[in-house]
C-alpha positions in Angstrom: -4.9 9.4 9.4 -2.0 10.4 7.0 0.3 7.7 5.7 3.7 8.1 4.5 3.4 5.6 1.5 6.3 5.0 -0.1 7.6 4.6 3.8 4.6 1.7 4.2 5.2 -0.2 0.5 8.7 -0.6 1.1 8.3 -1.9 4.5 5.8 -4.1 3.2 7.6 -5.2 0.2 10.5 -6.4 2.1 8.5 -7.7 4.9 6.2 -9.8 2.9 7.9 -13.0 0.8 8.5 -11.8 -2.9 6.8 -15.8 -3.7 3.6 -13.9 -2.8 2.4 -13.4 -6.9 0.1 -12.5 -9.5 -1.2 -15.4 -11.5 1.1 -14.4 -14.4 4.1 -14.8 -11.8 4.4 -11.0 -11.4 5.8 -10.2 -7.3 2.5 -8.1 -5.8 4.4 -8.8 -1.8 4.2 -4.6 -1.7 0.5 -4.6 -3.2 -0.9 -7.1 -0.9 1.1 -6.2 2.4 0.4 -1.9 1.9 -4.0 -2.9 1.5 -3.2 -5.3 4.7 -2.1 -2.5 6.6 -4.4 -0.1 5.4 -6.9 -2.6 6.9 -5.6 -3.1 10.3 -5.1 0.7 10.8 -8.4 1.5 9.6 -9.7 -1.9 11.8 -7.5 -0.8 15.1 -7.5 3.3 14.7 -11.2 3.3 13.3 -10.2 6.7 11.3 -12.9 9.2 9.9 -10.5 10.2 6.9 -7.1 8.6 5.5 -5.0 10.0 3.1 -2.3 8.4 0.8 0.3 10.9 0.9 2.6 10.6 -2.2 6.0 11.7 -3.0 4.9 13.4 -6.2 9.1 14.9 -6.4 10.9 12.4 -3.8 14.2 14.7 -4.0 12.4 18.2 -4.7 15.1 20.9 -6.5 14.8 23.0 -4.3 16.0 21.1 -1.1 19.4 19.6 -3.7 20.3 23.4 -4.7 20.6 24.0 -0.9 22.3 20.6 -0.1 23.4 19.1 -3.1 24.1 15.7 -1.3 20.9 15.9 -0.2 19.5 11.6 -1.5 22.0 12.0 -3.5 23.3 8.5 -3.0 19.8 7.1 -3.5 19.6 8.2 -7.6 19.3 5.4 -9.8 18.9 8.0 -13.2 19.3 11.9 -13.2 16.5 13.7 -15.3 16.8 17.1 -16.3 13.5 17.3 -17.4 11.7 16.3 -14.4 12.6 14.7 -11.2 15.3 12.3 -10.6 14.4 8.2 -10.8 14.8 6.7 -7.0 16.7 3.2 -7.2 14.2 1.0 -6.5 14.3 -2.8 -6.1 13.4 -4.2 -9.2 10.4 -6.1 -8.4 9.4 -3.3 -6.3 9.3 -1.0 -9.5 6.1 -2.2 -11.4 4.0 -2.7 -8.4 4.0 0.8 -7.4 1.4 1.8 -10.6 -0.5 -1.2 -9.3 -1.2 0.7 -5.8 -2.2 3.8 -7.6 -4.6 1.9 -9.5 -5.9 0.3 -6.7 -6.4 3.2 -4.2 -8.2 5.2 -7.3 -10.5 2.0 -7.3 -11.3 2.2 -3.8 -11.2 5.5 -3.5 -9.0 6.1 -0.9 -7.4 9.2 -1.5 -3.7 9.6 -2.4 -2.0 13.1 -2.3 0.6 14.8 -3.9 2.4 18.2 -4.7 4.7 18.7 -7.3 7.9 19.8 -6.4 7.5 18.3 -3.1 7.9 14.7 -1.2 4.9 12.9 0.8 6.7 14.6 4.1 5.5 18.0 3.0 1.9 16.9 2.4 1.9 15.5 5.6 2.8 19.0 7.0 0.5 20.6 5.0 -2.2 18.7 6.0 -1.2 18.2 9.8 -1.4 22.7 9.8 -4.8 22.5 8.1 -6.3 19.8 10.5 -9.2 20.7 12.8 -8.7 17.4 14.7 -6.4 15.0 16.0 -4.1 13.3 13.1 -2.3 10.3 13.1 0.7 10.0 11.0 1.8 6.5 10.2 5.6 6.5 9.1 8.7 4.6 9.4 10.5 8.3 9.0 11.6 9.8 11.8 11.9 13.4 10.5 8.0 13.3 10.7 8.8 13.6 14.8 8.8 17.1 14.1 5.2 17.5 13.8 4.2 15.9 16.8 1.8 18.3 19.2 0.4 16.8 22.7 -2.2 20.2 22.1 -3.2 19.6 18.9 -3.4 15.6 19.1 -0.8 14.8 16.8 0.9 11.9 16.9 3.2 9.4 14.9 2.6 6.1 14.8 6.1 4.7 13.9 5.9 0.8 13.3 8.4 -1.2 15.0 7.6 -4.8 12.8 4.4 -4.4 11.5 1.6 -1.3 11.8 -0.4 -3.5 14.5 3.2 -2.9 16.4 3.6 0.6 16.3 5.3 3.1 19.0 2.7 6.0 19.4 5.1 9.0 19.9 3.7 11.9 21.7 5.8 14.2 22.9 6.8 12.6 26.5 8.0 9.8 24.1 10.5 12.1 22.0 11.4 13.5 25.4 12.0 10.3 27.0 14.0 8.7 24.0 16.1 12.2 22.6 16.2 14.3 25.5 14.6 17.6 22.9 11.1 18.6 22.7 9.2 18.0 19.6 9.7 21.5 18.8 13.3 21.2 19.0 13.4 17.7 16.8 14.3 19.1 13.7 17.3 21.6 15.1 18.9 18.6 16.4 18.3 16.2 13.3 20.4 19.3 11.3 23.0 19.0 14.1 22.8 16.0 14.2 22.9 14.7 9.9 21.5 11.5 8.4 23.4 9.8 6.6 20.1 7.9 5.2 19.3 11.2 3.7 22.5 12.8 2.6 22.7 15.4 5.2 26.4 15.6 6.6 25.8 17.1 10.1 28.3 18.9 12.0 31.8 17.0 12.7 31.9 15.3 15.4 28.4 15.9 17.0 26.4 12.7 16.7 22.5 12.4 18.3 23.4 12.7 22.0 25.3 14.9 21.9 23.1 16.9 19.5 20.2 16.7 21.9 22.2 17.9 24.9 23.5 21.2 22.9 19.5 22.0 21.7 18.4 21.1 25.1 21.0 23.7 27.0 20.9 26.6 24.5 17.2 26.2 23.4 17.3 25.6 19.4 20.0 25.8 16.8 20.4 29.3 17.0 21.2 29.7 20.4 24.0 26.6 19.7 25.5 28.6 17.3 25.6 31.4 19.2 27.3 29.9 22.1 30.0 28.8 19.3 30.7 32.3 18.5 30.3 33.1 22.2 34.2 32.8 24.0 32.3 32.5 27.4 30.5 29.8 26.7 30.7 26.2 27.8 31.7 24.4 24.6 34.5 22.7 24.0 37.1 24.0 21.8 36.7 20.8 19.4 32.9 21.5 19.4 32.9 25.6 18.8 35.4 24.7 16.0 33.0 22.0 14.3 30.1 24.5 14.7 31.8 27.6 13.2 33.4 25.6 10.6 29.5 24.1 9.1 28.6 27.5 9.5 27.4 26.8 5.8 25.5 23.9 6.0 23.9 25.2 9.1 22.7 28.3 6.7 20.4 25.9 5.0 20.3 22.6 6.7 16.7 23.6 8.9 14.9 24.6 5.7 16.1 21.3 4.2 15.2 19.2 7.3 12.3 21.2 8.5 8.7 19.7 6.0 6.9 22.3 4.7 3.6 23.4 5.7 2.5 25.2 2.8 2.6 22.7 -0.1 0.1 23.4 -3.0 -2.7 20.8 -2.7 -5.5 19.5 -5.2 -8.6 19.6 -3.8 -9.9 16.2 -2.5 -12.0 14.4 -0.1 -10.5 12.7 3.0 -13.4 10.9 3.8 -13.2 6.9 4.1 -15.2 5.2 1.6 -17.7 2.9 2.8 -17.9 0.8 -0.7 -15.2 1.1 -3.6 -15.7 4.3 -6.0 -15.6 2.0 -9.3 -16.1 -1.6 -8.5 -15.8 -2.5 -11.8 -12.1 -1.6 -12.1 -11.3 -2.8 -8.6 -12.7 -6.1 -9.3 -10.6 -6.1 -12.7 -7.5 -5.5 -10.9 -8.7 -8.1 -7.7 -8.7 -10.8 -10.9 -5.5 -10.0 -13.0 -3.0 -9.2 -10.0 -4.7 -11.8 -7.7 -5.6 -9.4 -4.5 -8.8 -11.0 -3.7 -7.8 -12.2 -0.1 -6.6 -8.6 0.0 -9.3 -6.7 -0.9 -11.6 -8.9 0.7 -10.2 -8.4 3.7 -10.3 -4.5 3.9 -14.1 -3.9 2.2 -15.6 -5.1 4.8 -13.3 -3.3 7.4 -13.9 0.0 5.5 -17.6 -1.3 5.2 -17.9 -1.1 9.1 
C-alpha cells in the first residue's frame, strides 16, 4: 500500500475540525485525522507493507523548466537555493514535522527522492513491485498507473478512506472513455488547471478522451492534425498545431516517473512502534493518545 501523503493530511486537515488540539492549544486536526486513516486502511485493506510516500521537491526543476506554469500558482516563497515553499494553510504548516516525527516513531516508513514529488515514488515503487499495490490518493494523475495484470489499483477517497472508489481499469473506462494506458495522453490534452498545465484550446476532458480513444494516444492525435484527410474539425487541427509546443513536453511533465532514486528501506508493517519512547513523548505533548491507541493495536493484529 502506497500513500500519497501530503494528498491524505490535507484532506484530513480540512476534514477534521481545526478545535481538535494539542494541550498547549496547537491545531493537530491533520496529525490525528492522517494516523486515523492509516488505521482503517491498514484495519480494512490488512496490507503486508505501507509506505509514506513524500514529496521530498513538490514542484521538481526539472518539470518548471519544461512548463514554467507548471504549480506555479501554488508558490507561497521562491527559493533559489532549494525548492520552492508550497502555500500552506497556516495551521497546517507546523503539523507537518509532527507526522514525520510520528511515522519515524512508529516506524512506518516514509519515502522520498530529491528532486522529485511523492507521485514519482509512487511510480517507482508500483514498477519495482512483485505484487499487487494499492495506491491511496485523492490525485487523479496517479490513474495512470493503474494495471488489471499487475493488480494495481487506486483507491481514490470520495469523503473519507473507508469511502474510497477502487479504480481498475473498467472504472477509468467506464468514467473517461480511455484506457489506463491512455490516461495520461488525454490529461496533457486535456490540462489542469489545479496543476498549472494549460491544455490545448478548446479541448476539455470529453472531448480529450474521444480524440485518444479514435487515434490511439497523443501521437496519433497530433498526427491527424497535421493530416488534411482527417476527421478533425478545422477549430480543433488549429488548436492542436498551434500547442504544438506544449504538446513537445506536456507527457514528460504529466507522465510520473518510474525511475526515481530511492534510499533503501523496509516496507514491512511494524507490529510494535520502532522507539516507544519517542512515540510515547510525542502521544503526551501533542495529545494523540486516542490516536495512537487506536492504530497499535490495529498494526498489532
Amino acid at each position: 500500500m502506497l500513500l500519497d501523503t501530503a494528498s491524505l493530511y490535507f484532506r484530513a486537515y480540512f476534514g477534521v475540525p481545526d478545535s481538535v488540539r494539542a494541550p498547549d492549544g496547537t491545531p493537530v486536526n491533520a496529525v490525528r485525522g492522517l494516523l486515523d486513516f492509516i488505521t482503517r486502511l491498514v484495519q480494512d485493506h490488512r496490507p503486508d507493507d505501507l509506505v509514506a510516500c513524500w514529496d521530498d521537491d513538490w514542484r521538481p526543476q526539472w518539470r518548471v523548466d519544461l512548463i514554467p506554469s507548471y504549480k506555479a500558482h501554488r508558490v507561497a516563497e521562491e527559493t533559489p537555493a532549494g525548492p520552492d515553499v508550497e502555500e500552506v494553510p497556516d495551521t497546517l504548516s507546523p503539523q507537518v514535522p509532527v507526522i514525520v516525527e510520528v511515522l519515524e516513531a512508529l516506524g512506518i516508513a516514509r519515502v522520498g527522492a530529491a528532486g522529485f514529488e511523492a507521485d514519482d515514488v509512487i511510480g517507482t515503487l508500483t514498477e519495482r513491485a512483485a505484487g499487487p499495490v494499492d495506491i491511496v490518493t485523492g490525485d487523479r494523475d496517479l490513474f495512470q498507473l493503474v494495471d488489471d495484470a499487475r493488480g494495481v489499483r487506486v483507491l481514490y477517497p470520495r469523503k473519507g478512506v473507508g469511502d474510497c472508489d477502487l479504480v481498475d481499469e473498467k472504472f477509468i473506462l467506464a468514467k473517461y472513455g480511455v484506457r489506463a494506458r491512455q490516461y495520461a495522453d488525454m490529461a496533457a490534452l486535456r490540462g489542469d488547471t489545479s496543476d498549472g498545465l494549460p491544455g490545448v484550446k478548446g479541448i476539455g476532458e470529453k472531448t480529450a478522451a474521444q480524440l485518444i480513444t479514435e487515434y490511439g494516444d497523443l501521437a496519433g492525435v497530433r498526427a491527424a492534425a497535421l493530416d488534411r484527410t482527417s476527421r478533425l474539425t478545422p477549430a480543433k487541427r488549429r488548436g492542436i498545431v498551434e500547442a504544438a509546443e506544449y504538446l513537445d513536453v506536456a507527457p514528460t511533465v504529466v507522465r510520473v516517473a518510474r525511475d526515481a532514486p530511492l534510499p533503501e528501506f523496509s516496507a514491512t508493517l511494524p507490529p510494535e512502534p520502532r522507539d516507544p519512547e519517542a512515540l510515547a513523548g510525542l502521544v503526551e505533548r501533542w495529545g494523540l493518545g486516542g490516536a495512537v491507541g487506536r492504530l497499535l493495536p490495529v498494526l498489532a493484529r
